[in-house]
C-alpha positions in Angstrom: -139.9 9.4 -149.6 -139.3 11.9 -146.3 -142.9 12.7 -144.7 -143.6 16.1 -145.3 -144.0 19.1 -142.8 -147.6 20.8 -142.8 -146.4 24.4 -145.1 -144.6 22.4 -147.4 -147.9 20.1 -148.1 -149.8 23.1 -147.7 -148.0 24.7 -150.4 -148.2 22.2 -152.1 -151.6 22.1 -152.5 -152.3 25.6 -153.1 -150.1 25.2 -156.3 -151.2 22.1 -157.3 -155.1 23.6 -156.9 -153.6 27.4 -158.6 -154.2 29.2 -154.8 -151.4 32.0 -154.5 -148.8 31.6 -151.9 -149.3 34.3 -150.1 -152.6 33.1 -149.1 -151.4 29.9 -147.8 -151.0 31.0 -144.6 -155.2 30.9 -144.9 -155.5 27.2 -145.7 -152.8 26.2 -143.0 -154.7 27.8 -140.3 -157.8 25.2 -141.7 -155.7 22.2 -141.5 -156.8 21.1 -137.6 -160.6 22.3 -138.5 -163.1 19.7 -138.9 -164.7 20.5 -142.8 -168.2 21.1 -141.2 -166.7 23.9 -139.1 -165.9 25.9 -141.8 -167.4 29.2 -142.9 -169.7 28.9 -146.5 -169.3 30.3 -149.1 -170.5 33.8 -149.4 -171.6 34.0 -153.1 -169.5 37.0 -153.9 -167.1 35.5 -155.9 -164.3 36.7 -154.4 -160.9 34.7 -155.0 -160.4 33.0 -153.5 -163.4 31.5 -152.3 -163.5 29.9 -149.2 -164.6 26.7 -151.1 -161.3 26.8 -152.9 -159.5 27.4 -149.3 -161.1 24.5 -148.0 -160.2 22.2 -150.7 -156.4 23.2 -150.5 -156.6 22.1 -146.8 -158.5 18.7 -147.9 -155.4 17.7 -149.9 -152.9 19.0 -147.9 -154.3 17.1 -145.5 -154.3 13.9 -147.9 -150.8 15.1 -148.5 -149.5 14.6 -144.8 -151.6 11.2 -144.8 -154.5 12.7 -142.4 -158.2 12.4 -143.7 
């Protein structure tokens, strides 16, 4: 199976984890950022969260064989 490229595992993940393409462009800008960089969670429930973001990037990240 061909490796994949970084948008396709990031898209991927956003629909494997119900995030809506057009905000993938968020979660591939958090691919090279090191998980305790990343901003918290504001508690206003917006959508998506930040947390959801962040666990998009995690598994396209486990996608492209990165950890």
């Amino acid at each position: 199976m061909p490796a994949l490229q970084s948008s396709e595992a990031v898209l991927q993940a956003c629909r494997e984890l119900g995030i809506d393409l057009d905000d993938a462009y968020r979660v591939e800008r958090m691919l090279d950022r090191e998980p305790e960089d990343a901003d918290p969670c504001c508690m206003s429930a917006c959508r998506p969260c930040v947390v959801d973001l962040q666990l998009a990037a995690r598994r396209a990240r486990q996608l492209l064989g990165r950890r």
